[in-house]
mmCIF file of the N, C-alpha and C atoms, coordinates in Angstrom:
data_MODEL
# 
_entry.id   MODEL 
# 
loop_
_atom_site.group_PDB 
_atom_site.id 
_atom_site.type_symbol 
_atom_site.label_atom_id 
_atom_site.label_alt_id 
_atom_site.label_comp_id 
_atom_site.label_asym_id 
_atom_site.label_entity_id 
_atom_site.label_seq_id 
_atom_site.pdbx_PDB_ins_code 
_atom_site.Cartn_x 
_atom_site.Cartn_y 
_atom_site.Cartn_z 
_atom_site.occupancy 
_atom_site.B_iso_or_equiv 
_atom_site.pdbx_formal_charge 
_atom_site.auth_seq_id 
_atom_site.auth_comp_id 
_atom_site.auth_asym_id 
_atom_site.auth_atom_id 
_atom_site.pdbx_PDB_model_num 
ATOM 1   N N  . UNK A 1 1  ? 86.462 34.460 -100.970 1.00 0.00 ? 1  UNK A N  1 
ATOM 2   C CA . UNK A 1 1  ? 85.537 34.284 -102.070 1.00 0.00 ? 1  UNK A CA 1 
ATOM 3   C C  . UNK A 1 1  ? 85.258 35.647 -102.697 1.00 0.00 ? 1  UNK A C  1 
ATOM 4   N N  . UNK A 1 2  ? 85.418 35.912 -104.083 1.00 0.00 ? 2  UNK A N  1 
ATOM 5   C CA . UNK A 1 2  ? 84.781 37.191 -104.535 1.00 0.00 ? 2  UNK A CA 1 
ATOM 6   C C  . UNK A 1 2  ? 83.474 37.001 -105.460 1.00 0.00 ? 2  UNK A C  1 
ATOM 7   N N  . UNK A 1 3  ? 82.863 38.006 -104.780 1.00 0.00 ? 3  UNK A N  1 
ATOM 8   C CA . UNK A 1 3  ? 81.187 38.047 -105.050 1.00 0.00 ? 3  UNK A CA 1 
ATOM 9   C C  . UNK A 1 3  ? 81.293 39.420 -106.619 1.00 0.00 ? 3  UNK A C  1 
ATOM 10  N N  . UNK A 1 4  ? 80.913 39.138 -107.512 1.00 0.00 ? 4  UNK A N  1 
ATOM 11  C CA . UNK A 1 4  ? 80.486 40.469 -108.490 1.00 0.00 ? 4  UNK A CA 1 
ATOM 12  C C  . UNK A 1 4  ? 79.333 41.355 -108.218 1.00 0.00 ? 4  UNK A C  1 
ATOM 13  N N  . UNK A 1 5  ? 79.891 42.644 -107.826 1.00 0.00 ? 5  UNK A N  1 
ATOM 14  C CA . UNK A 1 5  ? 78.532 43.680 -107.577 1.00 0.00 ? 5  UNK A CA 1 
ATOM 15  C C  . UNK A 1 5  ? 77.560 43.519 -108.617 1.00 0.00 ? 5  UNK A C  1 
ATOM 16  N N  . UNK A 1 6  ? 76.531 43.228 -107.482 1.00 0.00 ? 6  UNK A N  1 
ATOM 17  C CA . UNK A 1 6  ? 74.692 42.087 -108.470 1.00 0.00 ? 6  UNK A CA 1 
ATOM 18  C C  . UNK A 1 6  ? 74.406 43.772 -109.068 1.00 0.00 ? 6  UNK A C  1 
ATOM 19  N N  . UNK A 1 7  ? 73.342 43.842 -110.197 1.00 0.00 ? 7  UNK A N  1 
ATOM 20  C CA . UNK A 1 7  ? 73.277 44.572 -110.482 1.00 0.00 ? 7  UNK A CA 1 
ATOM 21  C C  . UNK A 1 7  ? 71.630 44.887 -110.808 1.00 0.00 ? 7  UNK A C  1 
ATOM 22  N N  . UNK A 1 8  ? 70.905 44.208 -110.047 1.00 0.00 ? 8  UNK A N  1 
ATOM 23  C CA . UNK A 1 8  ? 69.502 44.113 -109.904 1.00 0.00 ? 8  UNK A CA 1 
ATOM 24  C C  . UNK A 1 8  ? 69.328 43.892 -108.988 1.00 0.00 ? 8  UNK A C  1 
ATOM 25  N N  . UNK A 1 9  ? 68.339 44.009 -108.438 1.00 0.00 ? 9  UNK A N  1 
ATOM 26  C CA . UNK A 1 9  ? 67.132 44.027 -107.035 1.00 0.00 ? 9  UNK A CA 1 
ATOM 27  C C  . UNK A 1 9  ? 67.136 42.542 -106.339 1.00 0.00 ? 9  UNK A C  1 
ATOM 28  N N  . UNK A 1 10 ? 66.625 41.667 -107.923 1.00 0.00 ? 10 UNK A N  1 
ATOM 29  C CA . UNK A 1 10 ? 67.178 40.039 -108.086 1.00 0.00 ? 10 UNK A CA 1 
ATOM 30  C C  . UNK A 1 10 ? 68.174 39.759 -107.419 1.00 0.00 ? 10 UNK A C  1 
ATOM 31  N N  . UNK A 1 11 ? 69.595 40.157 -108.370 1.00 0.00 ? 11 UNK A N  1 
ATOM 32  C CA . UNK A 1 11 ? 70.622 39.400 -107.781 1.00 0.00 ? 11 UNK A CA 1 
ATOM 33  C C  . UNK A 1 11 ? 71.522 40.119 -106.192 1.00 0.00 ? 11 UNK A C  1 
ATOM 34  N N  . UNK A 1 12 ? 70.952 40.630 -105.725 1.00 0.00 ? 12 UNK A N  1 
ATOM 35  C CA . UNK A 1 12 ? 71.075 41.482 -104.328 1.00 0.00 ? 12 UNK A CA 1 
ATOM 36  C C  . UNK A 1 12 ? 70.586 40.715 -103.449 1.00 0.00 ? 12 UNK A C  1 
ATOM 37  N N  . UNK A 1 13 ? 69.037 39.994 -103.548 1.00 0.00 ? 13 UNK A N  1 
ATOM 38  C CA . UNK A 1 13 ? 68.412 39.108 -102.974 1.00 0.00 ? 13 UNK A CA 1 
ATOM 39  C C  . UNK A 1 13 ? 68.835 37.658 -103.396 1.00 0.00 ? 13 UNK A C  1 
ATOM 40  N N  . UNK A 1 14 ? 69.630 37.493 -104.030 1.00 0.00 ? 14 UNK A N  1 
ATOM 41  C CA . UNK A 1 14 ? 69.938 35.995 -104.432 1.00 0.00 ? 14 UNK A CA 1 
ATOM 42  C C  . UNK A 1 14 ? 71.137 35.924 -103.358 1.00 0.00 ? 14 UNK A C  1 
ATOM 43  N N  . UNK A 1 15 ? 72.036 37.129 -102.688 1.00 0.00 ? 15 UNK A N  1 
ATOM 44  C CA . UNK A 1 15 ? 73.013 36.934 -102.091 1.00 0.00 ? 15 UNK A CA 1 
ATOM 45  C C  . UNK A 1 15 ? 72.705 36.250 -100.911 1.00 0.00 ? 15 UNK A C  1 
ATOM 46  N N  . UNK A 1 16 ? 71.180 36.622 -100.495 1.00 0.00 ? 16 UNK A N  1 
ATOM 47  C CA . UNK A 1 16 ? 71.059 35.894 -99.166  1.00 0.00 ? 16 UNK A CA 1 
ATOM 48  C C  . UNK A 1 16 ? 71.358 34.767 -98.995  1.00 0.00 ? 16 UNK A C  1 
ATOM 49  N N  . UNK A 1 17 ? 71.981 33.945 -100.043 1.00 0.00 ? 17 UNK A N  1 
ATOM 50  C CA . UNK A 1 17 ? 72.048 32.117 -100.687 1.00 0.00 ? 17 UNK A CA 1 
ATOM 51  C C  . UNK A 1 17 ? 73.158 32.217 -100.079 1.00 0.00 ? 17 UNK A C  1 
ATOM 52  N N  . UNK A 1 18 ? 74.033 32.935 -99.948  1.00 0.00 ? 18 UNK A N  1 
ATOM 53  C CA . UNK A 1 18 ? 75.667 32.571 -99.811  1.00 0.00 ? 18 UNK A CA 1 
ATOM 54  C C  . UNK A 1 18 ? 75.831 33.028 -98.244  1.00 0.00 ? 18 UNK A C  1 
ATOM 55  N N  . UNK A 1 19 ? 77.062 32.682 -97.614  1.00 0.00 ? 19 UNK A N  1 
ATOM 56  C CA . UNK A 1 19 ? 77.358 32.605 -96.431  1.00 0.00 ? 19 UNK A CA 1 
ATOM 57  C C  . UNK A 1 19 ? 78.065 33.998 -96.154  1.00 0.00 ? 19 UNK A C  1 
ATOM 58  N N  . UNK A 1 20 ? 77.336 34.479 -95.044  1.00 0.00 ? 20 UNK A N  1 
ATOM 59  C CA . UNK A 1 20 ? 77.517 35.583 -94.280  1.00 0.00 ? 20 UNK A CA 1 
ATOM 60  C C  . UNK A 1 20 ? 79.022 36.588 -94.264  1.00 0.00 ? 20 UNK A C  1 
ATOM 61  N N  . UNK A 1 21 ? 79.308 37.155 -95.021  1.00 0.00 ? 21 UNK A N  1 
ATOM 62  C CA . UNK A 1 21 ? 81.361 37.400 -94.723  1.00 0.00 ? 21 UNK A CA 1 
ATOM 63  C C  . UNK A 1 21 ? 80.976 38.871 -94.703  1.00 0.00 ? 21 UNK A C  1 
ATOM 64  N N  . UNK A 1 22 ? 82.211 39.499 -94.902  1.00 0.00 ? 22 UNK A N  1 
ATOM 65  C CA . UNK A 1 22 ? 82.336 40.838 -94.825  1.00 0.00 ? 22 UNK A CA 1 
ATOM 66  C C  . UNK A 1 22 ? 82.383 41.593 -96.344  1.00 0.00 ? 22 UNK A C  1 
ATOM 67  N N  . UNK A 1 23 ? 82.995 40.597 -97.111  1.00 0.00 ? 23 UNK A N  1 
ATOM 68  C CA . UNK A 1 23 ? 83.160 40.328 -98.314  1.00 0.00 ? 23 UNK A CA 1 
ATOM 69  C C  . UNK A 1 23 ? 81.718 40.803 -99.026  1.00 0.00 ? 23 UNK A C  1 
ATOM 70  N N  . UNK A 1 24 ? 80.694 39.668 -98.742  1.00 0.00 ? 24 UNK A N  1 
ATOM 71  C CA . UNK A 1 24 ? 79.224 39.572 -99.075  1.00 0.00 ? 24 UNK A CA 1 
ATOM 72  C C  . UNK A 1 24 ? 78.496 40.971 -98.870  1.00 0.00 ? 24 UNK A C  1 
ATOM 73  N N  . UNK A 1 25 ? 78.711 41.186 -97.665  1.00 0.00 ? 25 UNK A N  1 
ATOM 74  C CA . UNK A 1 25 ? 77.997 42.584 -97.082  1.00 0.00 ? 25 UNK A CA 1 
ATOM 75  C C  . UNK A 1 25 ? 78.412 43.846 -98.024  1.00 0.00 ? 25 UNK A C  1 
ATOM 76  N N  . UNK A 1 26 ? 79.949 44.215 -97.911  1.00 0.00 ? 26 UNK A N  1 
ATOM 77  C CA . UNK A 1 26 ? 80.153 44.676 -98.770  1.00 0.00 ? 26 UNK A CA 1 
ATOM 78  C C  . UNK A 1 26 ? 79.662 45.017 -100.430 1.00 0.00 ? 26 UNK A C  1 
ATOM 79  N N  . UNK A 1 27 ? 79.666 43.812 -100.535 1.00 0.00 ? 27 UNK A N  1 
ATOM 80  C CA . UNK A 1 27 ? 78.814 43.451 -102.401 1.00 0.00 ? 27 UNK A CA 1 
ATOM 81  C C  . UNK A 1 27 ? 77.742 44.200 -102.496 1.00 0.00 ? 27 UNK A C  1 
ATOM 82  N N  . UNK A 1 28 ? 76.928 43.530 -101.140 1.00 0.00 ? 28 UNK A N  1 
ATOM 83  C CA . UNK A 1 28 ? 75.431 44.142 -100.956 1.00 0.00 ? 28 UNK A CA 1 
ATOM 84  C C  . UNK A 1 28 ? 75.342 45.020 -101.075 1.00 0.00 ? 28 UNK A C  1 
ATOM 85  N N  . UNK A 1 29 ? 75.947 46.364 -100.457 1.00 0.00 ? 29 UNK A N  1 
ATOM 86  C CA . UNK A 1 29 ? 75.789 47.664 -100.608 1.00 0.00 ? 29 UNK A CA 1 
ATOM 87  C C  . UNK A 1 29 ? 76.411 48.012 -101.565 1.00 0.00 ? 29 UNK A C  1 
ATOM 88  N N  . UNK A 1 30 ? 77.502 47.477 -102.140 1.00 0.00 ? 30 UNK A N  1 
ATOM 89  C CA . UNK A 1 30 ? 77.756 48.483 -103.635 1.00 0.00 ? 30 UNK A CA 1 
ATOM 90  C C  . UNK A 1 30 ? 76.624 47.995 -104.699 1.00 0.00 ? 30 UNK A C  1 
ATOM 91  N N  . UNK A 1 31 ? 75.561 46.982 -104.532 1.00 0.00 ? 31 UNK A N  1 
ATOM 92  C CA . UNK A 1 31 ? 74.876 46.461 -105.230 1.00 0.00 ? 31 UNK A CA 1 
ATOM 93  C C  . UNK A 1 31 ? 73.725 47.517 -105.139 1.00 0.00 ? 31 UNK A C  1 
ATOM 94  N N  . UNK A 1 32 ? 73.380 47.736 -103.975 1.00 0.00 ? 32 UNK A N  1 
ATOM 95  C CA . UNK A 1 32 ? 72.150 48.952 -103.683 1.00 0.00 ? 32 UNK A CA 1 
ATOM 96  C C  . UNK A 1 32 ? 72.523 50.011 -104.201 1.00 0.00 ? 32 UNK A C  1 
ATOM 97  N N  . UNK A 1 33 ? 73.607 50.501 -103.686 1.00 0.00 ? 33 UNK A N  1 
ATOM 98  C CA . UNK A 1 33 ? 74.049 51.965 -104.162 1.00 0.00 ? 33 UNK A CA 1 
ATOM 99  C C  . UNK A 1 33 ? 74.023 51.942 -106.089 1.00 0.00 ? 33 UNK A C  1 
ATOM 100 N N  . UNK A 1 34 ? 74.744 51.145 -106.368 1.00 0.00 ? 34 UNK A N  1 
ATOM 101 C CA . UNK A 1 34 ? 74.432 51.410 -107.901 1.00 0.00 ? 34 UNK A CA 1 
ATOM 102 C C  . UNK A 1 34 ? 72.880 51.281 -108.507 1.00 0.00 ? 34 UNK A C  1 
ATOM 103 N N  . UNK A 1 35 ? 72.288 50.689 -107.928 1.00 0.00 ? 35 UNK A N  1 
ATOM 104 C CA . UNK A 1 35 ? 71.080 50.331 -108.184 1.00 0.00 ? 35 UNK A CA 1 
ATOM 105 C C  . UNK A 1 35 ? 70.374 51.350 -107.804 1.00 0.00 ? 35 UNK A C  1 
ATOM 106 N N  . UNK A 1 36 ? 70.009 51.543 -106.551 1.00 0.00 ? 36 UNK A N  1 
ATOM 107 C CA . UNK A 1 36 ? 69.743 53.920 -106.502 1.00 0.00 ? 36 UNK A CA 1 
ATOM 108 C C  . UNK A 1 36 ? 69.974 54.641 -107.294 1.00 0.00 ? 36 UNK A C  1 
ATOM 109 N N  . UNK A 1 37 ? 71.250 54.486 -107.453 1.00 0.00 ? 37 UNK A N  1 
ATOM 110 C CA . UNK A 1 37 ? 71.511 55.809 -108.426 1.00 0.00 ? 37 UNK A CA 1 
ATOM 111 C C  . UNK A 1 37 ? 71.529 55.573 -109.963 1.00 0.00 ? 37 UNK A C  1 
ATOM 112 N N  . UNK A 1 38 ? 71.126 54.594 -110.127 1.00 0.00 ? 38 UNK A N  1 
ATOM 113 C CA . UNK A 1 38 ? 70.271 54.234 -111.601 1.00 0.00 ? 38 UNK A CA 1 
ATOM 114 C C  . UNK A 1 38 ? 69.400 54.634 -111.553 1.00 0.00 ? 38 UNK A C  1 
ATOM 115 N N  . UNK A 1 39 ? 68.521 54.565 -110.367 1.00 0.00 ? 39 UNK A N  1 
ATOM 116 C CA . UNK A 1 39 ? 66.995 54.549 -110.635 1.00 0.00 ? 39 UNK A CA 1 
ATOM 117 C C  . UNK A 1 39 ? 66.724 56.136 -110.272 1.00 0.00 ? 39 UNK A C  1 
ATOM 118 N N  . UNK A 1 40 ? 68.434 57.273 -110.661 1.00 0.00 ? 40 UNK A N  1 
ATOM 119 C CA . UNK A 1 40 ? 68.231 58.752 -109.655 1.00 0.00 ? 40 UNK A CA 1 
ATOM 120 C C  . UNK A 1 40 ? 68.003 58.857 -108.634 1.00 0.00 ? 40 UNK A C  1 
ATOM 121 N N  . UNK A 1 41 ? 68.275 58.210 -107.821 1.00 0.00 ? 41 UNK A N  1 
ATOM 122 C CA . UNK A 1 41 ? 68.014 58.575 -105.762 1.00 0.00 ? 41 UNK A CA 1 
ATOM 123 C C  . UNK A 1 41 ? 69.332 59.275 -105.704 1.00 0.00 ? 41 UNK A C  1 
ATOM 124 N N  . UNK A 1 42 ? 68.831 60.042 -104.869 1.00 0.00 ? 42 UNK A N  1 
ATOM 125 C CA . UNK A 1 42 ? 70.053 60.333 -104.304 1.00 0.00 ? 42 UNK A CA 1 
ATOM 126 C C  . UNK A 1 42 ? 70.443 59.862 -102.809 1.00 0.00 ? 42 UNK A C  1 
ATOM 127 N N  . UNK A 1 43 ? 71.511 60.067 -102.613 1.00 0.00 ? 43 UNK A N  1 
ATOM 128 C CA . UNK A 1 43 ? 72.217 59.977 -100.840 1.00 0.00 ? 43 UNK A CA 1 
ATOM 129 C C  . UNK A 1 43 ? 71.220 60.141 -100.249 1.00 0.00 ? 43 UNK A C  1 
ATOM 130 N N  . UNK A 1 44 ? 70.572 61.037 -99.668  1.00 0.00 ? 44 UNK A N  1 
ATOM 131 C CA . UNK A 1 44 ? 69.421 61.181 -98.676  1.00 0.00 ? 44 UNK A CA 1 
ATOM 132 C C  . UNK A 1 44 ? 68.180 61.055 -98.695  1.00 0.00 ? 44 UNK A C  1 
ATOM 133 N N  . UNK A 1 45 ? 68.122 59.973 -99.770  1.00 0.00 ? 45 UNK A N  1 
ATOM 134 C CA . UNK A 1 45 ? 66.479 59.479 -100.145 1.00 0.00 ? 45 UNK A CA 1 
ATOM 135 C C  . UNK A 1 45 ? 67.439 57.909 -99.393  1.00 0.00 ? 45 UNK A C  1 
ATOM 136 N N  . UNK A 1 46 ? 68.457 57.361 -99.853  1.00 0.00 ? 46 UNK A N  1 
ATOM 137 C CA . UNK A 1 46 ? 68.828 56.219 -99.514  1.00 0.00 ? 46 UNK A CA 1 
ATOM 138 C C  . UNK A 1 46 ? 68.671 55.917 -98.087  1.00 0.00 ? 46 UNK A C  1 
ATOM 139 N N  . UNK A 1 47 ? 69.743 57.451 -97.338  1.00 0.00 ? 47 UNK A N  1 
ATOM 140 C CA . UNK A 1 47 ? 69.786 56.990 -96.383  1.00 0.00 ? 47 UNK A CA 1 
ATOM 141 C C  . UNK A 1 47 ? 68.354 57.284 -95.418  1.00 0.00 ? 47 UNK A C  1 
ATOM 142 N N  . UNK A 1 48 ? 67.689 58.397 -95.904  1.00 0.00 ? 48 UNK A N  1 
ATOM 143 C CA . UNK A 1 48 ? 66.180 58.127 -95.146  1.00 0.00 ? 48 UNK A CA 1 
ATOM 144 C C  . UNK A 1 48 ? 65.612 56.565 -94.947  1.00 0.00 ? 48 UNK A C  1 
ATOM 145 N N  . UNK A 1 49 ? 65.566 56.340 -96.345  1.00 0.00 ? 49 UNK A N  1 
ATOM 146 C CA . UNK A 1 49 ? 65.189 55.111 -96.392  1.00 0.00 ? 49 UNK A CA 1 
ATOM 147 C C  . UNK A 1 49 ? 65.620 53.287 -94.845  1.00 0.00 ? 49 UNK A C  1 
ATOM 148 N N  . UNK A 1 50 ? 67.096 54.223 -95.098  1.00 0.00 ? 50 UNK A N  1 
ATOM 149 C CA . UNK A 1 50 ? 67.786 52.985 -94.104  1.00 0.00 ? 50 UNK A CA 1 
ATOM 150 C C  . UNK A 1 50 ? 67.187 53.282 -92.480  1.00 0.00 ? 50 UNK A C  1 
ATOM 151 N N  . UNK A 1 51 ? 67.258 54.687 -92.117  1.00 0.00 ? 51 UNK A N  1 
ATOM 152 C CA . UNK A 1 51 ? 66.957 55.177 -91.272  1.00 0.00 ? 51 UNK A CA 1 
ATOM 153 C C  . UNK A 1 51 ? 65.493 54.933 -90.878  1.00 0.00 ? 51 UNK A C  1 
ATOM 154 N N  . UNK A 1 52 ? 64.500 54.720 -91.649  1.00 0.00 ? 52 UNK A N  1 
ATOM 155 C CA . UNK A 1 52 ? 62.945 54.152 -91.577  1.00 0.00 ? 52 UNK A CA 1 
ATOM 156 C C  . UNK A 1 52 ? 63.074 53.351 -90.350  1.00 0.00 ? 52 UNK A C  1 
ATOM 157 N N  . UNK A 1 53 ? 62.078 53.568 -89.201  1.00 0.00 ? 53 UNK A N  1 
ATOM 158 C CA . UNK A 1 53 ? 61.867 52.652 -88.130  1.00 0.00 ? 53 UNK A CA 1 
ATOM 159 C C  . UNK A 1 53 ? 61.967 50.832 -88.980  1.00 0.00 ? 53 UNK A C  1 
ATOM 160 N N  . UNK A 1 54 ? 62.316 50.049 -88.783  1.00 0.00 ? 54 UNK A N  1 
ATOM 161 C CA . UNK A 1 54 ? 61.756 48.957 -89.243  1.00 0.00 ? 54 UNK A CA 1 
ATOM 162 C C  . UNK A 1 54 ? 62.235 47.546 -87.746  1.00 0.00 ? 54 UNK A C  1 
ATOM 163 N N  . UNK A 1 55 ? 61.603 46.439 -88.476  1.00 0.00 ? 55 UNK A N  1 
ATOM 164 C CA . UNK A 1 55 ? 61.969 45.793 -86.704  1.00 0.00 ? 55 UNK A CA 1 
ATOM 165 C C  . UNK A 1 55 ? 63.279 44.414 -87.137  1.00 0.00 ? 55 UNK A C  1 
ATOM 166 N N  . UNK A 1 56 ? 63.435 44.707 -88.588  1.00 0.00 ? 56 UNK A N  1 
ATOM 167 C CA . UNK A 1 56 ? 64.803 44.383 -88.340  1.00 0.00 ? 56 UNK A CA 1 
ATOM 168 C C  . UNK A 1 56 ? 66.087 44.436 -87.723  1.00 0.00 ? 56 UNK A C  1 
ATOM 169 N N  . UNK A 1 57 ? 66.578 46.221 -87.708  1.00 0.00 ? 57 UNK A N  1 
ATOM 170 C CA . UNK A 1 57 ? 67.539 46.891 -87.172  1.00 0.00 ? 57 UNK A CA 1 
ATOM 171 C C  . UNK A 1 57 ? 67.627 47.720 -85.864  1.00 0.00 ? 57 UNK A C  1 
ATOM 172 N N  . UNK A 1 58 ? 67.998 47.784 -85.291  1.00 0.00 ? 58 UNK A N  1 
ATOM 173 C CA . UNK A 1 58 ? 67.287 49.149 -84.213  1.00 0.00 ? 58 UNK A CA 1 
ATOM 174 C C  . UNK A 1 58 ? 68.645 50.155 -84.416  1.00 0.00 ? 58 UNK A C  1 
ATOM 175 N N  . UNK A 1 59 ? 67.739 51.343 -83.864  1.00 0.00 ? 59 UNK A N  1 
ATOM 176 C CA . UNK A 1 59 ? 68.088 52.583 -83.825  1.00 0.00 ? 59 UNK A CA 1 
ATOM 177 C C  . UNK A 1 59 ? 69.796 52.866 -84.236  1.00 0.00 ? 59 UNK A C  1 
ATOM 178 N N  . UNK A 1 60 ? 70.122 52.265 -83.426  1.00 0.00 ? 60 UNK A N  1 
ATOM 179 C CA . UNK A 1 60 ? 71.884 51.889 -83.413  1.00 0.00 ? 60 UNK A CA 1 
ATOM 180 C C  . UNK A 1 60 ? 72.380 51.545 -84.640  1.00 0.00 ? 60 UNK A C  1 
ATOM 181 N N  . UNK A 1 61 ? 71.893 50.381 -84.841  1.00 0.00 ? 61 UNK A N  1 
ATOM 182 C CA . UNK A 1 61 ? 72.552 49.277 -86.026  1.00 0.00 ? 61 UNK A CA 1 
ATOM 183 C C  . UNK A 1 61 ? 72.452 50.310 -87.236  1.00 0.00 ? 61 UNK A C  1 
ATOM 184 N N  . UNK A 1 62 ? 70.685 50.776 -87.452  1.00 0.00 ? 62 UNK A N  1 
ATOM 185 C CA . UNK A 1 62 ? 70.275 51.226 -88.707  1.00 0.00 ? 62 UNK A CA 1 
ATOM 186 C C  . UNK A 1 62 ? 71.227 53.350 -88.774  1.00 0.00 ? 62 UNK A C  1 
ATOM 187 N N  . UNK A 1 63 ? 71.609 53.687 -87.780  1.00 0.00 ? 63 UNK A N  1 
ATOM 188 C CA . UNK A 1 63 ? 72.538 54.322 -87.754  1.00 0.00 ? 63 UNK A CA 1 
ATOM 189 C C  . UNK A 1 63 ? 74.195 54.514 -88.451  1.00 0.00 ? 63 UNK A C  1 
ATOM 190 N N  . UNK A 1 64 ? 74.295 53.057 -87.675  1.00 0.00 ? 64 UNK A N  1 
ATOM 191 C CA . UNK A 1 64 ? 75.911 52.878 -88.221  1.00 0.00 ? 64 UNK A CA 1 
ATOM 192 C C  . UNK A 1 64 ? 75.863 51.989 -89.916  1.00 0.00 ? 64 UNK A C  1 
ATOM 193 N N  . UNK A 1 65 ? 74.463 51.487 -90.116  1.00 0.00 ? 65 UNK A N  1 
ATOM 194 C CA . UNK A 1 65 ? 74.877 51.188 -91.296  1.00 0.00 ? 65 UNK A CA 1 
ATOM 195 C C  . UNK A 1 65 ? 74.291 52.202 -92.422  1.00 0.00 ? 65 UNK A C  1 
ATOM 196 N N  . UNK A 1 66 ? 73.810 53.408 -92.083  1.00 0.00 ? 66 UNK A N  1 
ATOM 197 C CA . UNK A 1 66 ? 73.638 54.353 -93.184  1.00 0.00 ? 66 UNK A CA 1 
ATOM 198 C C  . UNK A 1 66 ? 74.866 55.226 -92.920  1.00 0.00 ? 66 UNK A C  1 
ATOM 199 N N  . UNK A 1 67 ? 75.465 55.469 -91.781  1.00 0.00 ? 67 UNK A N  1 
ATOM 200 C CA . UNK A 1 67 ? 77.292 55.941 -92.286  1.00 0.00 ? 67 UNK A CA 1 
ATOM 201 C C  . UNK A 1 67 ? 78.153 55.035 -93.117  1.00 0.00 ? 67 UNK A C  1 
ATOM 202 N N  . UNK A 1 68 ? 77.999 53.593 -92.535  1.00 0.00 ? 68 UNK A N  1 
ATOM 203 C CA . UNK A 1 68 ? 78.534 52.538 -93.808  1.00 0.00 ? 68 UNK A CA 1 
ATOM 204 C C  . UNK A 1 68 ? 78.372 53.177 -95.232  1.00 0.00 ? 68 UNK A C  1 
ATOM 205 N N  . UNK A 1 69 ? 76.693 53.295 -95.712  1.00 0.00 ? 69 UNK A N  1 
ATOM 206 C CA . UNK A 1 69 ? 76.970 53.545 -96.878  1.00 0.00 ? 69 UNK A CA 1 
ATOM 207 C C  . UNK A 1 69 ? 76.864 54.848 -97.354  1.00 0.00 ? 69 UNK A C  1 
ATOM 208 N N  . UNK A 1 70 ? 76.730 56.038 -96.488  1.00 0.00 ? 70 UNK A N  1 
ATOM 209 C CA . UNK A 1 70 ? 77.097 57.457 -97.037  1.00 0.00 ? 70 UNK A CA 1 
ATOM 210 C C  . UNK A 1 70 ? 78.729 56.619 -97.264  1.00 0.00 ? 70 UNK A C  1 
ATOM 211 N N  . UNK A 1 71 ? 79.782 56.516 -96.531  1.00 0.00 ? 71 UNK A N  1 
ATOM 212 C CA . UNK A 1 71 ? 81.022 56.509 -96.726  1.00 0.00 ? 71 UNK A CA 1 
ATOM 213 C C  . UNK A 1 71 ? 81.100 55.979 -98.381  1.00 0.00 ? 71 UNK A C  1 
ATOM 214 N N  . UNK A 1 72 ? 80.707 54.772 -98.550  1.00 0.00 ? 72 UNK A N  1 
ATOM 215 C CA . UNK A 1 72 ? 80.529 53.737 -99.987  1.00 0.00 ? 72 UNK A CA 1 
ATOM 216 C C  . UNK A 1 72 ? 79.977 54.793 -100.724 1.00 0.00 ? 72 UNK A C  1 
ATOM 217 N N  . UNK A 1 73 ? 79.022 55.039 -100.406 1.00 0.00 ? 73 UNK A N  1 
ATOM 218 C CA . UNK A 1 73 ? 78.601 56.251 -101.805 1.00 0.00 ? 73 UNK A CA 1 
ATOM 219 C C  . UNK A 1 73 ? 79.539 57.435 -102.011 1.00 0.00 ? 73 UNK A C  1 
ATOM 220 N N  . UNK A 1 74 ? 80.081 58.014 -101.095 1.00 0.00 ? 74 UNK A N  1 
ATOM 221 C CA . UNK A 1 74 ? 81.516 58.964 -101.138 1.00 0.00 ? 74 UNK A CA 1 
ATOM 222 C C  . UNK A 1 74 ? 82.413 58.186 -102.211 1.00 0.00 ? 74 UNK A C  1 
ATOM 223 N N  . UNK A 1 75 ? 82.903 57.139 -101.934 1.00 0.00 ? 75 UNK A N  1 
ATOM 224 C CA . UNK A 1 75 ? 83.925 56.262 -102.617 1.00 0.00 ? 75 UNK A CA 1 
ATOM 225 C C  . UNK A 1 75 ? 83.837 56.342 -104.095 1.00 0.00 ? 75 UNK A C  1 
ATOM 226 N N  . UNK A 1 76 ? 82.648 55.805 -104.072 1.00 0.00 ? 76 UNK A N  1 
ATOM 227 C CA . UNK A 1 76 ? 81.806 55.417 -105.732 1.00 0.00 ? 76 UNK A CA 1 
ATOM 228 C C  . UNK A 1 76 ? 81.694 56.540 -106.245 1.00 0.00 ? 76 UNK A C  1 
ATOM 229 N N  . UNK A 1 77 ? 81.474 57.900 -105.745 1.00 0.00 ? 77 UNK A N  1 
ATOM 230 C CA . UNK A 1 77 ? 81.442 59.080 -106.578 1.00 0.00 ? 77 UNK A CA 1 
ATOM 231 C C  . UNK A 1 77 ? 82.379 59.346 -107.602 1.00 0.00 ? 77 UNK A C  1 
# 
């Protein structure tokens, strides 16, 4: 299935509708990342951000997925 990188806050959160792939996940973060750096963030406001204690992710997870998207934001440069 191909998903179009959402390009609002909206359609980022509308993805939660669709079924779980790698595909999806993917989307998600090129959806954030463009959406940051619209709004001027840079890389290490993002990834602070991911890095934030929260009780979704732990320590680990929220680790490997702010290298996920330093790498994606490398790409997109």
């Amino acid at each position: 299935m191909h998903y179009p990188i959402p390009t609002s806050p909206e359609e980022i959160i509308n993805l939660r509708q669709k079924p779980i792939s790698d595909e999806l996940i993917a989307t998600a973060i090129a959806g954030v990342i463009q959406f940051v750096r619209s709004q001027g963030q840079s890389l290490e406001q993002l990834t602070a951000q991911l890095l934030a204690d929260d009780s979704l992710l732990d320590d680990r997870q929220r680790r490997r997925l702010s290298e996920i998207v330093t790498q994606a934001w490398e790409k997109f440069a």
